[in-house]
N, C-alpha and C positions, 0 to 999 in steps of 0.2 A: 504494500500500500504506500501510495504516496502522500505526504504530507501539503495543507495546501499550498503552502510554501513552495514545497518541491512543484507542485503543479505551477504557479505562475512563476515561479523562475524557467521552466523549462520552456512554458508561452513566451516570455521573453526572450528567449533563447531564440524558439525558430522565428520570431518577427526579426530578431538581429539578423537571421542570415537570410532572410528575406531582403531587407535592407543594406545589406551586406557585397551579396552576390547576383542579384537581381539587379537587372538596369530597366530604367523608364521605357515603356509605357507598362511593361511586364510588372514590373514590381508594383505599380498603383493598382493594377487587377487584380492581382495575388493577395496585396494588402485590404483590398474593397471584399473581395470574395472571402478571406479567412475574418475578417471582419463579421461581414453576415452572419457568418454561422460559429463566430466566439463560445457560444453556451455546451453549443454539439462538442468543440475543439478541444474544449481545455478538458471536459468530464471522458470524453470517449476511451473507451479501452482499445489493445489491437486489435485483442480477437477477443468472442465470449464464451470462448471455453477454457477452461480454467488449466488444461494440460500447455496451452500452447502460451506463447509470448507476449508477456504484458497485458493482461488479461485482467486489470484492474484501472480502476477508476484511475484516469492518467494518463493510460499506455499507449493509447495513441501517439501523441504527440511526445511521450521519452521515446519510444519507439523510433520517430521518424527523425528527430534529431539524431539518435546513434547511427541511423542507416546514410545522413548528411557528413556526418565525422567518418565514418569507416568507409564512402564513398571518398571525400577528399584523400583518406589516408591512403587507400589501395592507388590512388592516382598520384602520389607523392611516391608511393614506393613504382609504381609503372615506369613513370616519369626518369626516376634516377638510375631504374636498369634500361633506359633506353626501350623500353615495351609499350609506352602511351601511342595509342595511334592520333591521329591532329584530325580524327573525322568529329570530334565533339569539343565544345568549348567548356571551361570551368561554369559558366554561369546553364549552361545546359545539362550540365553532371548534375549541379546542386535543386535544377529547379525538377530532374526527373526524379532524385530521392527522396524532396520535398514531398513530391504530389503521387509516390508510387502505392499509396493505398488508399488514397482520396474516395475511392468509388467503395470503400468500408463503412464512410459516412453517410452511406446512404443518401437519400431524398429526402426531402423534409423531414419529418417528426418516424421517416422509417430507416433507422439503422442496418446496415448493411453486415456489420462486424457477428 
């Protein structure tokens, strides 16, 4: 379980690398759209079975931050063994980690997770 603490540090967390890594007009959509649905974001879990990953109130969102870190990280270590291929930019790494379980949130008030 996370603390609510831990839950909006972690909300501030991925708004920084929204802001971060994201360039305009992208980043004001990103920010308009996580915006909307703040309430879904911050409580969402990954998943809603208790066997699998982050599976508590939170996990969403620690979730997609560690998948934004160990995204950059695998591309710092590609990078240094000469393995990066140059078909994807850093701002397109971050925004496909960001939004690679978006469709967990479901539609409106129907959770997907």
């Amino acid at each position: 379980m996370l603390s609510a603490e831990q839950i909006k540090h972690n909300y501030e967390a991925f708004i920084s690398t929204i802001e971060d890594y994201i360039s305009s007009p992208r980043k004001e959509q990103l920010l308009t759209l996580y915006g909307s649905i703040e309430d879904i974001l911050l409580f969402a879990p990954a998943s809603s079975r208790a066997s699998f990953h982050n599976s508590f109130e939170g996990g969403y969102i620690d979730h997609v931050n560690r998948v934004v870190e160990c995204a950059l990280e695998l591309d710092t270590i590609w990078s240094n063994k000469g393995a990066r291929t140059t078909t994807y930019t850093t701002e397109e790494l971050v925004f496909t980690a960001l939004n690679h379980d978006l469709g967990k949130l479901g539609i409106g008030s129907e959770p997907r997770y």
